[in-house]
C-alpha positions in Angstrom: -26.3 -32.7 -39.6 -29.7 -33.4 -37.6 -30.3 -35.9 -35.4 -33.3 -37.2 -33.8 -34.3 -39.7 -31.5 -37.5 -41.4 -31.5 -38.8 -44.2 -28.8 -39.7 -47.3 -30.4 -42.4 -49.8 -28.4 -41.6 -53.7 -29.1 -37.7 -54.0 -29.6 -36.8 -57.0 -27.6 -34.1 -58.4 -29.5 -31.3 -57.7 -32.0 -33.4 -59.4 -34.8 -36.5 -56.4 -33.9 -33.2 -54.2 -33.6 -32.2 -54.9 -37.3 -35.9 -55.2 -38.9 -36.2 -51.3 -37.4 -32.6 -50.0 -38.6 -32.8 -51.3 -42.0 -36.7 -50.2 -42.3 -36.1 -46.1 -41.1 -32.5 -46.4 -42.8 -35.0 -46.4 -46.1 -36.3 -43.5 -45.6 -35.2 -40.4 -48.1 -32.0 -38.4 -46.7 -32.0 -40.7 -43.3 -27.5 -41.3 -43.2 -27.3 -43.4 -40.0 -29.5 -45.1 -37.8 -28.3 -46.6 -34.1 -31.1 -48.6 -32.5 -30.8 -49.2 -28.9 -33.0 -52.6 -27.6 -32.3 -51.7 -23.8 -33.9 -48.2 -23.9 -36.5 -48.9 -27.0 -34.3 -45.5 -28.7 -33.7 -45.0 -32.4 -31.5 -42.0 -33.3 -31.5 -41.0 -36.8 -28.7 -38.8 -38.3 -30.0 -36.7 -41.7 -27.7 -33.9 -43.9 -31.1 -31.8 -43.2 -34.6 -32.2 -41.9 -36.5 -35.6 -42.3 -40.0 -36.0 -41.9 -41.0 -37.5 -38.6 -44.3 -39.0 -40.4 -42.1 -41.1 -42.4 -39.9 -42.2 -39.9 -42.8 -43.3 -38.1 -44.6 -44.7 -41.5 -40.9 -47.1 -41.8 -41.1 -48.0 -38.4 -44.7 -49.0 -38.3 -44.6 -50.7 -41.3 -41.8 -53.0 -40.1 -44.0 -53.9 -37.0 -43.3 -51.5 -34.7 -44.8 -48.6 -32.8 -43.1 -44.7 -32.1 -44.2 -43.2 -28.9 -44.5 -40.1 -27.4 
């Protein structure tokens, strides 16, 4: 299993918290998702390697920013 955690700019509530689980937990071979509001972290648990552009594509797209 891989797991990677990206830093997400803009969660400030549970409803931002959902919209950015259920938007990277689309993404092709992502298993789990755990988004954290306090410290703006998603982790992401894959079987294998998952492309960071698409995490970031998901996230983006659901109104959201990855940094660093």
């Amino acid at each position: 299993m891989d797991t990677t955690v990206y830093t997400v700019k803009g969660m400030t509530c549970s409803g931002c918290m959902t919209k950015v689980t259920t938007a990277v937990n689309g993404v092709t071979g992502v298993s789990e998702v755990d988004a954290d509001i306090a410290t703006g972290e998603v982790t992401v648990v894959s079987e294998g390697p998952v492309d960071a552009e698409l995490v970031r594509s998901a996230v983006e797209e659901a109104g959201y920013e990855v940094v660093g």
